[in-house]
MOPAC internal coordinates of N, CA, C and O (Angstrom, degrees):
PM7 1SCF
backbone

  N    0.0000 0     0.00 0     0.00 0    0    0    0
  C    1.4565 1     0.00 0     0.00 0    1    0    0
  C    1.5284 1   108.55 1     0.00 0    2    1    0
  O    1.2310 1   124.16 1   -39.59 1    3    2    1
  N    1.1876 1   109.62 1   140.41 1    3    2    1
  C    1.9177 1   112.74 1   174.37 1    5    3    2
  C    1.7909 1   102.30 1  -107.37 1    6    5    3
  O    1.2310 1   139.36 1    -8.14 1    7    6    5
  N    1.2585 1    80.06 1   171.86 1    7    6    5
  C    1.1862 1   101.84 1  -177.00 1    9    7    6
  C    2.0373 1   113.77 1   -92.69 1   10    9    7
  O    1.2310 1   119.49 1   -34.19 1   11   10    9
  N    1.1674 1   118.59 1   145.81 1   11   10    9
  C    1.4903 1   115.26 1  -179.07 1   13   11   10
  C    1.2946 1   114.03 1  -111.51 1   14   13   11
  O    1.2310 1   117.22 1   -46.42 1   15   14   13
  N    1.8842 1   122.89 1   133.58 1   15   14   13
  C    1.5469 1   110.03 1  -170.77 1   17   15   14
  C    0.8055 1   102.07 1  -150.08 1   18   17   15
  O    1.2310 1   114.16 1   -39.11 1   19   18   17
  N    1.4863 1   128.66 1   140.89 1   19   18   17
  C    1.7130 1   129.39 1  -145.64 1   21   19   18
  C    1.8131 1    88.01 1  -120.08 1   22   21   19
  O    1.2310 1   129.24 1   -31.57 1   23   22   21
  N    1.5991 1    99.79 1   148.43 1   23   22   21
  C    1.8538 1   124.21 1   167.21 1   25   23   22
  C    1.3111 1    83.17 1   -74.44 1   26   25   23
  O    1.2310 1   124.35 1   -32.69 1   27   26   25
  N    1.4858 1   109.26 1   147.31 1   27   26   25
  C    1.4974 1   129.16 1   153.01 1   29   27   26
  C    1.8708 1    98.35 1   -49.88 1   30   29   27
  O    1.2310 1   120.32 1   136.64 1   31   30   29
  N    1.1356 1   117.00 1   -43.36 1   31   30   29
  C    1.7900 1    99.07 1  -176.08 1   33   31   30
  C    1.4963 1   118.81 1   -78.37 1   34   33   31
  O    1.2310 1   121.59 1   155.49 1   35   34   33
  N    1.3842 1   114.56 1   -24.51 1   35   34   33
  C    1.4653 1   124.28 1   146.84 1   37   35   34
  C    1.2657 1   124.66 1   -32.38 1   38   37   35
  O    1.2310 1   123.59 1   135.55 1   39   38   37
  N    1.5535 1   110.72 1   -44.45 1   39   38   37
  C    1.9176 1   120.61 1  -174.77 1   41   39   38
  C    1.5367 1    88.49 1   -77.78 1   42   41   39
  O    1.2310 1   124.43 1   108.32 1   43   42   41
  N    1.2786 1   109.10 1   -71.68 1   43   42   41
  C    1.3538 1   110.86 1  -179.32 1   45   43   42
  C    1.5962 1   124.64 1   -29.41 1   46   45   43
  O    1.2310 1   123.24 1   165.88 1   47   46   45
  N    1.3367 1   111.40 1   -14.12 1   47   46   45
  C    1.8939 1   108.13 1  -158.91 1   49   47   46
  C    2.0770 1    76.35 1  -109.23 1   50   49   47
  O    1.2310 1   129.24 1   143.87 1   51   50   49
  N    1.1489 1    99.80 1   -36.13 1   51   50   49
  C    1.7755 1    82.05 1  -171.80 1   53   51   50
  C    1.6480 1    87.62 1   -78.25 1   54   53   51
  O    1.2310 1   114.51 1   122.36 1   55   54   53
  N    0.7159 1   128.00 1   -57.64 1   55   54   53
  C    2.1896 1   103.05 1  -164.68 1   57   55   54
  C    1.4001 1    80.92 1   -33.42 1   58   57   55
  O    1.2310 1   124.79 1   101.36 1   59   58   57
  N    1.4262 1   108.41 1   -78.64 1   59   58   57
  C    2.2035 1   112.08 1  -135.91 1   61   59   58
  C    1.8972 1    98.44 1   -40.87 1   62   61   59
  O    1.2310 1   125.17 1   153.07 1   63   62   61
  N    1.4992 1   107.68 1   -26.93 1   63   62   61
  C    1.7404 1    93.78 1  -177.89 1   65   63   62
  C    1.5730 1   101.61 1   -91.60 1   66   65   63
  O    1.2310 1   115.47 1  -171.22 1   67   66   65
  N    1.0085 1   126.21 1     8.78 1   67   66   65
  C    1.3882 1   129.27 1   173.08 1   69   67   66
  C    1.2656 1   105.18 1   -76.08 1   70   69   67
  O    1.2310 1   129.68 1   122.98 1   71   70   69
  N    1.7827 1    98.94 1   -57.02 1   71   70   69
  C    1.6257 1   103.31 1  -166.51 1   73   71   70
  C    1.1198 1   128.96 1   -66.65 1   74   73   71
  O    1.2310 1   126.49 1   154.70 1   75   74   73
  N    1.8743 1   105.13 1   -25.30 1   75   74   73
  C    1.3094 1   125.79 1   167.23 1   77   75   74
  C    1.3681 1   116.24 1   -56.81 1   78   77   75
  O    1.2310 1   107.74 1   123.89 1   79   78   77
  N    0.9359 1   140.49 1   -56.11 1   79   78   77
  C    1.2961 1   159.65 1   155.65 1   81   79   78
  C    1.4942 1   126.65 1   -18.41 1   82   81   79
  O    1.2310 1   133.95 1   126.06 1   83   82   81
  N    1.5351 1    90.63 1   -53.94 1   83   82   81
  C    1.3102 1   116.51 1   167.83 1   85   83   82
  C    1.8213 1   127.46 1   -51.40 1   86   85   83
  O    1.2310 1   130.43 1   128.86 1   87   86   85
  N    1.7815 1    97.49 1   -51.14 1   87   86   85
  C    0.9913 1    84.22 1   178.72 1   89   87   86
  C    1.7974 1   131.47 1   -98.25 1   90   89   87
  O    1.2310 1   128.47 1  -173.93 1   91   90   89
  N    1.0680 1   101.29 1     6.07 1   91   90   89
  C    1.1432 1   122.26 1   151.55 1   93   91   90
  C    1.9376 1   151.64 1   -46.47 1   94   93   91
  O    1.2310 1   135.06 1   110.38 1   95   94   93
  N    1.6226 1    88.46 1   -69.62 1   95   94   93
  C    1.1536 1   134.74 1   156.11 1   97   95   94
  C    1.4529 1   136.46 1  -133.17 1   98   97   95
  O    1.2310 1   124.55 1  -108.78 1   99   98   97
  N    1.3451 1   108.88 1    71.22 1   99   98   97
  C    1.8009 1   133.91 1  -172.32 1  101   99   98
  C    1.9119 1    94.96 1   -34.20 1  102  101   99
  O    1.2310 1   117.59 1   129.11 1  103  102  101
  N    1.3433 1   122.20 1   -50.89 1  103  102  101
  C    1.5574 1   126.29 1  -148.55 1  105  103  102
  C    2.1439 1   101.21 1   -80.90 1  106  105  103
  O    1.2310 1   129.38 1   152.02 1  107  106  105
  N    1.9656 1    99.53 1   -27.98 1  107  106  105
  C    0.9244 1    93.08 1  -164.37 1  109  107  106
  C    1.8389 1   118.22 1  -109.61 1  110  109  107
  O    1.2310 1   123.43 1  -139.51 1  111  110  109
  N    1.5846 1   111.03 1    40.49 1  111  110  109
  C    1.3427 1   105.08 1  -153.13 1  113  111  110
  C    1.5499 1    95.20 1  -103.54 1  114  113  111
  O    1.2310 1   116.55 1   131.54 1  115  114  113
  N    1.6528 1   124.16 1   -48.46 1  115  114  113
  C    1.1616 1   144.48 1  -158.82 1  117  115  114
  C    1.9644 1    82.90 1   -68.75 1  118  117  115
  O    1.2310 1   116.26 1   126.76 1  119  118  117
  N    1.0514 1   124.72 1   -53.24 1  119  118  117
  C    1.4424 1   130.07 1  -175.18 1  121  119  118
  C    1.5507 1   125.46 1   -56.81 1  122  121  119
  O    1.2310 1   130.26 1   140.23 1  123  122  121
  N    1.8392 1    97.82 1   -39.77 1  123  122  121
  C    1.8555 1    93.10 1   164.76 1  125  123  122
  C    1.2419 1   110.52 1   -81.36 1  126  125  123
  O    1.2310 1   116.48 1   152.28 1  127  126  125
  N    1.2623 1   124.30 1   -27.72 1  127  126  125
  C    1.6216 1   127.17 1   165.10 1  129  127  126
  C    1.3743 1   107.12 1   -34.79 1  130  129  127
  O    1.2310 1   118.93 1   105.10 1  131  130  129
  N    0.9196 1   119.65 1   -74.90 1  131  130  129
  C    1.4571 1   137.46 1  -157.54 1  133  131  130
  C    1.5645 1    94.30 1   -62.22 1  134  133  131
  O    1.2310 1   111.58 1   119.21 1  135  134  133
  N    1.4464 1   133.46 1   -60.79 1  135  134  133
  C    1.6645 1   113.51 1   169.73 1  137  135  134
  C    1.4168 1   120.65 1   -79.63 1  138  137  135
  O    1.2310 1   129.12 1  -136.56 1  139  138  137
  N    1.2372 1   100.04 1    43.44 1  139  138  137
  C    1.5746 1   106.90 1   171.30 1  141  139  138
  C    1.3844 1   101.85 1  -113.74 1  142  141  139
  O    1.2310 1   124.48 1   142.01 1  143  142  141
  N    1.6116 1   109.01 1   -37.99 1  143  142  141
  C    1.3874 1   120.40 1  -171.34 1  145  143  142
  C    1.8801 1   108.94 1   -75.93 1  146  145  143
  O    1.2310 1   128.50 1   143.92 1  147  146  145
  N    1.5410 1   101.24 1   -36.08 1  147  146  145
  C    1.5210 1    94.30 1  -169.31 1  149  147  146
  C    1.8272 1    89.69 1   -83.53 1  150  149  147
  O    1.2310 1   107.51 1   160.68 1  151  150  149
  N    1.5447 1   140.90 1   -19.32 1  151  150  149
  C    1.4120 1   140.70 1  -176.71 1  153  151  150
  C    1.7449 1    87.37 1   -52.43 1  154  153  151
  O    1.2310 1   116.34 1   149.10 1  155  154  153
  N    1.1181 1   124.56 1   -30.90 1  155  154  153
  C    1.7640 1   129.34 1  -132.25 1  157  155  154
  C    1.6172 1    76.60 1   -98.29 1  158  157  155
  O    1.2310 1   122.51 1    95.37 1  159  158  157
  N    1.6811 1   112.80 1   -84.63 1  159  158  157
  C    1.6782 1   128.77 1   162.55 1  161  159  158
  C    1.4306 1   110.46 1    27.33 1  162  161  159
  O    1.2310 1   133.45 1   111.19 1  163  162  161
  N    2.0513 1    91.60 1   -68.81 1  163  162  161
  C    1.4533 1    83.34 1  -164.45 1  165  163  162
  C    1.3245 1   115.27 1   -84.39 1  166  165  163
  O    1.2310 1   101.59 1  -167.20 1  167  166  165
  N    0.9986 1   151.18 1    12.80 1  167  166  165
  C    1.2487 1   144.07 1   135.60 1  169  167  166
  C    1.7799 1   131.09 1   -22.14 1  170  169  167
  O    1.2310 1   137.84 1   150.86 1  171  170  169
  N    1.3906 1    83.03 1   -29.14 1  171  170  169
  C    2.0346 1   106.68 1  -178.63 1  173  171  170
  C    1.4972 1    82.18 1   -62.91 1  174  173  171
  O    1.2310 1   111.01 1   121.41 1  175  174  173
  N    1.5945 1   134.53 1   -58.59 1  175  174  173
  C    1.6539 1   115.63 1  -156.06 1  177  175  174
  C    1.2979 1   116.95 1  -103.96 1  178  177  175
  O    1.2310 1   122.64 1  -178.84 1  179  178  177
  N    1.3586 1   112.55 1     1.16 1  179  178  177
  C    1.5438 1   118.79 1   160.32 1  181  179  178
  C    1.4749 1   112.62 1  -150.92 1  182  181  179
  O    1.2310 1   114.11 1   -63.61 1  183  182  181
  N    1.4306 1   128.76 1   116.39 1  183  182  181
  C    1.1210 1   114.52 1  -131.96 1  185  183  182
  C    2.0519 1    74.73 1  -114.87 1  186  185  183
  O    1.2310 1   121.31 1  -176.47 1  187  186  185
  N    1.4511 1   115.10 1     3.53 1  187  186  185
  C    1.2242 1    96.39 1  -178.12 1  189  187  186
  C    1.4595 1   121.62 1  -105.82 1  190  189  187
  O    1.2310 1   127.07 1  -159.65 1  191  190  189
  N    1.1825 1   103.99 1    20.35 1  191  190  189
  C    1.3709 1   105.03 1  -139.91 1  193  191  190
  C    2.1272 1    98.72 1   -87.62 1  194  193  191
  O    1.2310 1   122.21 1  -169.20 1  195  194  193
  N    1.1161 1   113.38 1    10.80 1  195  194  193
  C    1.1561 1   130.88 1   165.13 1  197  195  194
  C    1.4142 1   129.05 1   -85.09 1  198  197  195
  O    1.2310 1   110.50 1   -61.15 1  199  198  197
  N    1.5144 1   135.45 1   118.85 1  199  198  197
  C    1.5413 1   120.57 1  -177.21 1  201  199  198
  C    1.4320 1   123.30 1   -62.47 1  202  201  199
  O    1.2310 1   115.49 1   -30.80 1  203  202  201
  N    0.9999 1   126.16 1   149.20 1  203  202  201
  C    1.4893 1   151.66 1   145.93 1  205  203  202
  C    1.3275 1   101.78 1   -13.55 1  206  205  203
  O    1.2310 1   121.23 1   -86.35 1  207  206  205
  N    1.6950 1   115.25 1    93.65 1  207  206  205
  C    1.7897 1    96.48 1   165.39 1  209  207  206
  C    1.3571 1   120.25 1   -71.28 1  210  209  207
  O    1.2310 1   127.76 1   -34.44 1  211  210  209
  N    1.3132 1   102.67 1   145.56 1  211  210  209
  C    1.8202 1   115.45 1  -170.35 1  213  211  210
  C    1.5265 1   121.06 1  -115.45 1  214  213  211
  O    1.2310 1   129.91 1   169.12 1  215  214  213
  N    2.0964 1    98.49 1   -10.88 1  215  214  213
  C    1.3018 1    94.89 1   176.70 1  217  215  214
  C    1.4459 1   138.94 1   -59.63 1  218  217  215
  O    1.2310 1   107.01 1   -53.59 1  219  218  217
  N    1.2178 1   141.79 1   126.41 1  219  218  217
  C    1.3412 1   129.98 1  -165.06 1  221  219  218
  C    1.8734 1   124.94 1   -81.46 1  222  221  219
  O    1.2310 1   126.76 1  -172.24 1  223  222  221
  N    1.3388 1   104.61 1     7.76 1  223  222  221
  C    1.4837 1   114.81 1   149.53 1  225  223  222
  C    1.5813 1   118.15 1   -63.35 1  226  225  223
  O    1.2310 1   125.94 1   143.98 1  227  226  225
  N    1.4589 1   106.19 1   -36.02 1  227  226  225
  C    1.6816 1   116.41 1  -166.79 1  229  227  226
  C    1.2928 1   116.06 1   -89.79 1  230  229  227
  O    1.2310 1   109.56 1  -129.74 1  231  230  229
  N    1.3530 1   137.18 1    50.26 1  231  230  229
  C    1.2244 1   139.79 1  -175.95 1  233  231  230
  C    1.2813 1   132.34 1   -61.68 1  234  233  231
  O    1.2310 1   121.51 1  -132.42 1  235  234  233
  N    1.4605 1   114.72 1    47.58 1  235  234  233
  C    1.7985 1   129.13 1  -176.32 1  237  235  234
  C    1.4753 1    90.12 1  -148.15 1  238  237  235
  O    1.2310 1   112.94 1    -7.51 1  239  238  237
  N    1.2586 1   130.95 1   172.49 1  239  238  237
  C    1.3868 1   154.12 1   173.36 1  241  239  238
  C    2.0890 1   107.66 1   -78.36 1  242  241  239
  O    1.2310 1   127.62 1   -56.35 1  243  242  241
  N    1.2380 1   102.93 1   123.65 1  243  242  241
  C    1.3633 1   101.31 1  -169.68 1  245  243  242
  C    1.5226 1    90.81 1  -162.13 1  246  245  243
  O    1.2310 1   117.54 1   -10.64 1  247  246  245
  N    1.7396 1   122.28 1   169.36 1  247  246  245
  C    0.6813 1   124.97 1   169.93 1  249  247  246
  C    1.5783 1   100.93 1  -131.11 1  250  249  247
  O    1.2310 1   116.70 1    15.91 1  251  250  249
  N    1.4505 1   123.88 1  -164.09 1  251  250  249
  C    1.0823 1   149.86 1  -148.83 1  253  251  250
  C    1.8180 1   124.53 1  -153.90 1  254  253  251
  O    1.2310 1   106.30 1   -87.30 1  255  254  253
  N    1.0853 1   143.06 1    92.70 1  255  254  253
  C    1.1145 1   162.53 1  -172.85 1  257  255  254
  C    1.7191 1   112.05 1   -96.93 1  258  257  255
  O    1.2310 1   122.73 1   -83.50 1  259  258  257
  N    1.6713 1   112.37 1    96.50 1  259  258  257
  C    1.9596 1    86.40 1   173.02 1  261  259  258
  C    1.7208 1   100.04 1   -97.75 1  262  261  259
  O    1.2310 1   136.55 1   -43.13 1  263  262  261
  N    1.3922 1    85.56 1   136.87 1  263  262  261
  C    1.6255 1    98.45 1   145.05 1  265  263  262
  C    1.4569 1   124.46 1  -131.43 1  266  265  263
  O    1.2310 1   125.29 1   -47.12 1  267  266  265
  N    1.4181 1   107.45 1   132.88 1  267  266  265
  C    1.6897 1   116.45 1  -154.74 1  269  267  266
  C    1.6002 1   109.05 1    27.51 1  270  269  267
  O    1.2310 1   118.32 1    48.51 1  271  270  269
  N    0.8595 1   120.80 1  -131.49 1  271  270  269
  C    2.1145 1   133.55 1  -179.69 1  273  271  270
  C    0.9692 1    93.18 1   -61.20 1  274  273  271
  O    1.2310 1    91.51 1  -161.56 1  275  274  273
  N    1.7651 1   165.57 1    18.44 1  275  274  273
  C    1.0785 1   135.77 1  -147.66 1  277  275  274
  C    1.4141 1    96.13 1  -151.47 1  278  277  275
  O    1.2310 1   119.09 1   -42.42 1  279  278  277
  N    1.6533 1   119.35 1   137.58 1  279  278  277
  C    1.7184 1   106.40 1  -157.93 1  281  279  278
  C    2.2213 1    74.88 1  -118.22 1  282  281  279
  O    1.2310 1   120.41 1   -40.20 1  283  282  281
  N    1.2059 1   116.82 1   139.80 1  283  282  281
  C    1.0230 1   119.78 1   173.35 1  285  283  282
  C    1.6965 1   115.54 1  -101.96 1  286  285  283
  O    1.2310 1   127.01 1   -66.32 1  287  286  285
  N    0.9872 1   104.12 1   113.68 1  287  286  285
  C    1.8730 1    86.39 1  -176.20 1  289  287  286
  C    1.4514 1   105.65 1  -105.73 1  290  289  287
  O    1.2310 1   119.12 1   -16.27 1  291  290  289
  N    1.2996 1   119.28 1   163.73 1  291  290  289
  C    1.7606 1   133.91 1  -165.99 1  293  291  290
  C    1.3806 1   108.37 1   175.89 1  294  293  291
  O    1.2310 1   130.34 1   -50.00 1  295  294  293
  N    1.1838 1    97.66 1   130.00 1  295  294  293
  C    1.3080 1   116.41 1   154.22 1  297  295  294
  C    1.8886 1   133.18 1   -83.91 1  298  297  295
  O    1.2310 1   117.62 1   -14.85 1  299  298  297
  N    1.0003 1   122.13 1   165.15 1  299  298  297
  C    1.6980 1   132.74 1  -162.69 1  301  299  298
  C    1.7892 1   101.67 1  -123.80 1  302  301  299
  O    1.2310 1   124.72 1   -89.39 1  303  302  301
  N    1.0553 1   108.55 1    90.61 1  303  302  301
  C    1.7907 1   111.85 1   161.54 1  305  303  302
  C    1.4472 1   114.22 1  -120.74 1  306  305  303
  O    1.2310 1   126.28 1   -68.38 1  307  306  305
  N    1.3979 1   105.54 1   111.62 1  307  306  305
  C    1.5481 1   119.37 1   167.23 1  309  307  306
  C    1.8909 1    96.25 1    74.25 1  310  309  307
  O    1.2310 1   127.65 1    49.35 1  311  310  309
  N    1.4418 1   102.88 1  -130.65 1  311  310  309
  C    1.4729 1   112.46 1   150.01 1  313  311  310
  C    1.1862 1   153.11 1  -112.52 1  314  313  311
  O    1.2310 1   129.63 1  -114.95 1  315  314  313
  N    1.5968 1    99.05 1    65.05 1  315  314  313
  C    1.4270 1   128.64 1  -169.34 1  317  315  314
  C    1.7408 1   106.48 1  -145.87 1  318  317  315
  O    1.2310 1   130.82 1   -34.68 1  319  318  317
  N    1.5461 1    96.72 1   145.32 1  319  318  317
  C    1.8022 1   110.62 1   177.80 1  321  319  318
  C    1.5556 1    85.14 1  -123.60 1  322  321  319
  O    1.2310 1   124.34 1   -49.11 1  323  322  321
  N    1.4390 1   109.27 1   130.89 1  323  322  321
  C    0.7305 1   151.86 1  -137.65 1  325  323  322
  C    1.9017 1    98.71 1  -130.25 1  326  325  323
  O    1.2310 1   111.97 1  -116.36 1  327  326  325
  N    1.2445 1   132.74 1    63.64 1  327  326  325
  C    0.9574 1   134.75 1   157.37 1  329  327  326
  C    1.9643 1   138.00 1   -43.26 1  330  329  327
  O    1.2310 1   131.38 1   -84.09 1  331  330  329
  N    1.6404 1    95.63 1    95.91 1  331  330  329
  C    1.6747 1   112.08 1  -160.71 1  333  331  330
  C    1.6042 1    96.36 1   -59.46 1  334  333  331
  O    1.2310 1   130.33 1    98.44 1  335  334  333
  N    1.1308 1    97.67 1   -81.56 1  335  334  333
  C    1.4311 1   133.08 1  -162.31 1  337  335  334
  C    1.4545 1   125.24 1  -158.55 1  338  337  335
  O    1.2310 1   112.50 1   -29.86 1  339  338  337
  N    1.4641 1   131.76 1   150.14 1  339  338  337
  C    1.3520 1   136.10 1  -165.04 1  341  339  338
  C    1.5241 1    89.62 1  -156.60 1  342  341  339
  O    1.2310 1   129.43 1   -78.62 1  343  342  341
  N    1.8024 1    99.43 1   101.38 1  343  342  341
  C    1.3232 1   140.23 1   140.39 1  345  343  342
  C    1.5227 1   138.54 1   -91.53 1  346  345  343
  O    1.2310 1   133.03 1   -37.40 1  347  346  345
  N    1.6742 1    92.42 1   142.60 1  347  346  345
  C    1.5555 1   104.99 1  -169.98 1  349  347  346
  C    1.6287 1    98.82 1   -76.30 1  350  349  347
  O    1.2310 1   122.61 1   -49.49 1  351  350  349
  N    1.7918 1   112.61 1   130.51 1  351  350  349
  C    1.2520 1   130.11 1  -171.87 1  353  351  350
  C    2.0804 1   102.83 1   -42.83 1  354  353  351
  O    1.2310 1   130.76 1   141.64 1  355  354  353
  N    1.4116 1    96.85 1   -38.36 1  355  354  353
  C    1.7473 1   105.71 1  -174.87 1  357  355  354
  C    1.9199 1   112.67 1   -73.10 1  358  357  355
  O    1.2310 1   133.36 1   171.23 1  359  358  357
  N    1.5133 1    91.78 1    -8.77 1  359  358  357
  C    1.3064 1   106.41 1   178.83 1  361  359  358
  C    1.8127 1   117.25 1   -63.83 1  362  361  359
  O    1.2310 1   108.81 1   -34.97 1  363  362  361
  N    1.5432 1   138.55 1   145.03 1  363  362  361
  C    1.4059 1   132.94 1   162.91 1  365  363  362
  C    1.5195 1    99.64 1   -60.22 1  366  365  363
  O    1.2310 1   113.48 1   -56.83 1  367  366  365
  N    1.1791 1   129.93 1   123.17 1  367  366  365
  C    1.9788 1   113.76 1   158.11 1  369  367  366
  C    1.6101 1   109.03 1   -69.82 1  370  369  367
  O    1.2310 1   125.68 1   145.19 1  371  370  369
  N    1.1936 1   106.69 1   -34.81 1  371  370  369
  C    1.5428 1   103.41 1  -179.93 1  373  371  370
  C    1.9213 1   106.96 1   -50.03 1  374  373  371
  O    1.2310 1   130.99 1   120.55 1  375  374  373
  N    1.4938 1    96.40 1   -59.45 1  375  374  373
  C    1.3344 1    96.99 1   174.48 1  377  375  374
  C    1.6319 1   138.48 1   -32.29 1  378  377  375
  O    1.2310 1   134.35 1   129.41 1  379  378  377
  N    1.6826 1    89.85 1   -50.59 1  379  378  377
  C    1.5507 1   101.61 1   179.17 1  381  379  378
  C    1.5530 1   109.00 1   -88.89 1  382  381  379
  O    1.2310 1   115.50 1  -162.03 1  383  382  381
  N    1.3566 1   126.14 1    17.97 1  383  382  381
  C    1.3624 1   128.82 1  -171.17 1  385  383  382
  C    1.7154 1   120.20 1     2.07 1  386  385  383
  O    1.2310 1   138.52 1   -60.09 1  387  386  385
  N    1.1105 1    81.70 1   119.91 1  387  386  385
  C    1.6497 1   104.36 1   166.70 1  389  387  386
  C    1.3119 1   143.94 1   -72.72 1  390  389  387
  O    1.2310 1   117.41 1   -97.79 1  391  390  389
  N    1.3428 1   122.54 1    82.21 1  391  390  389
  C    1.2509 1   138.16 1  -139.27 1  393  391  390
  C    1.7274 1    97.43 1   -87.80 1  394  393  391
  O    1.2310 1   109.46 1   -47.37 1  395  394  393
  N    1.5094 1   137.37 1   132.63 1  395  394  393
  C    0.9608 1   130.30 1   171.24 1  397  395  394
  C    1.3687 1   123.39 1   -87.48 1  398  397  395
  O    1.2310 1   102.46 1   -15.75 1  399  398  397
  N    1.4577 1   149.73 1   164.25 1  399  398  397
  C    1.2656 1   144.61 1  -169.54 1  401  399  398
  C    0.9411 1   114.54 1   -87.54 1  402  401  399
  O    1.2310 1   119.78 1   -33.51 1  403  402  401
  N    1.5528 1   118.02 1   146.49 1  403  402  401
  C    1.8141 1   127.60 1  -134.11 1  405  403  402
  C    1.6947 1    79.38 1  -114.03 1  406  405  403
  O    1.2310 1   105.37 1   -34.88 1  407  406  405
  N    0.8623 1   144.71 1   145.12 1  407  406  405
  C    1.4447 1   177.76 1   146.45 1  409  407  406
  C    1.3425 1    92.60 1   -32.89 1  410  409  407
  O    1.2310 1   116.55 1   -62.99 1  411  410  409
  N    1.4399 1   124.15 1   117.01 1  411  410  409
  C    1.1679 1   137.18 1   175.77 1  413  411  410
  C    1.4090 1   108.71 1   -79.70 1  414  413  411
  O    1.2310 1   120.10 1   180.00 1  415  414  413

């Protein structure tokens, strides 16, 4: 099993769909959260189970996770997933640029 570790813009991308959510549907925000988080989870027992990103903005090795509209990107170091960013499919990726993980 690995371990899972979120980009500060990662935290940031789950509030803004929180907040979105929120104001919308007050009863149902804390609840898509929550299967966003266990969609994420399983990554702990198969950490590959995400495609090969291919976009050509993203020029490092990353993969790709969907949940519902939402393209999750992460990277794989050692035994750790590595949480990029989690964008809405209607979203630019160029826009929200995809920052790769800084070398600990």
């Amino acid at each position: 099993m690995v371990s899972i570790e979120y980009s500060l813009e990662a935290l940031i991308d789950v509030e803004h769909i929180f907040q979105t959510i929120l104001r919308d549907k007050p009863n149902a925000a804390s609840e898509y959260i929550s299967k966003l988080e266990k969609c994420i989870d399983l990554l702990e027992f198969n950490k590959e189970m995400g495609v090969k990103c291919k976009h050509r903005s993203v020029n490092f090795d990353c993969r790709i996770l969907v949940f519902e509209q939402y393209k999750i990107f992460y990277q794989l170091h050692d035994e750790e997933v590595y949480i990029l960013r989690i964008i809405h499919s209607k979203q630019s990726i160029k826009k929200k640029k995809i920052l790769k993980r800084k070398d600990r």
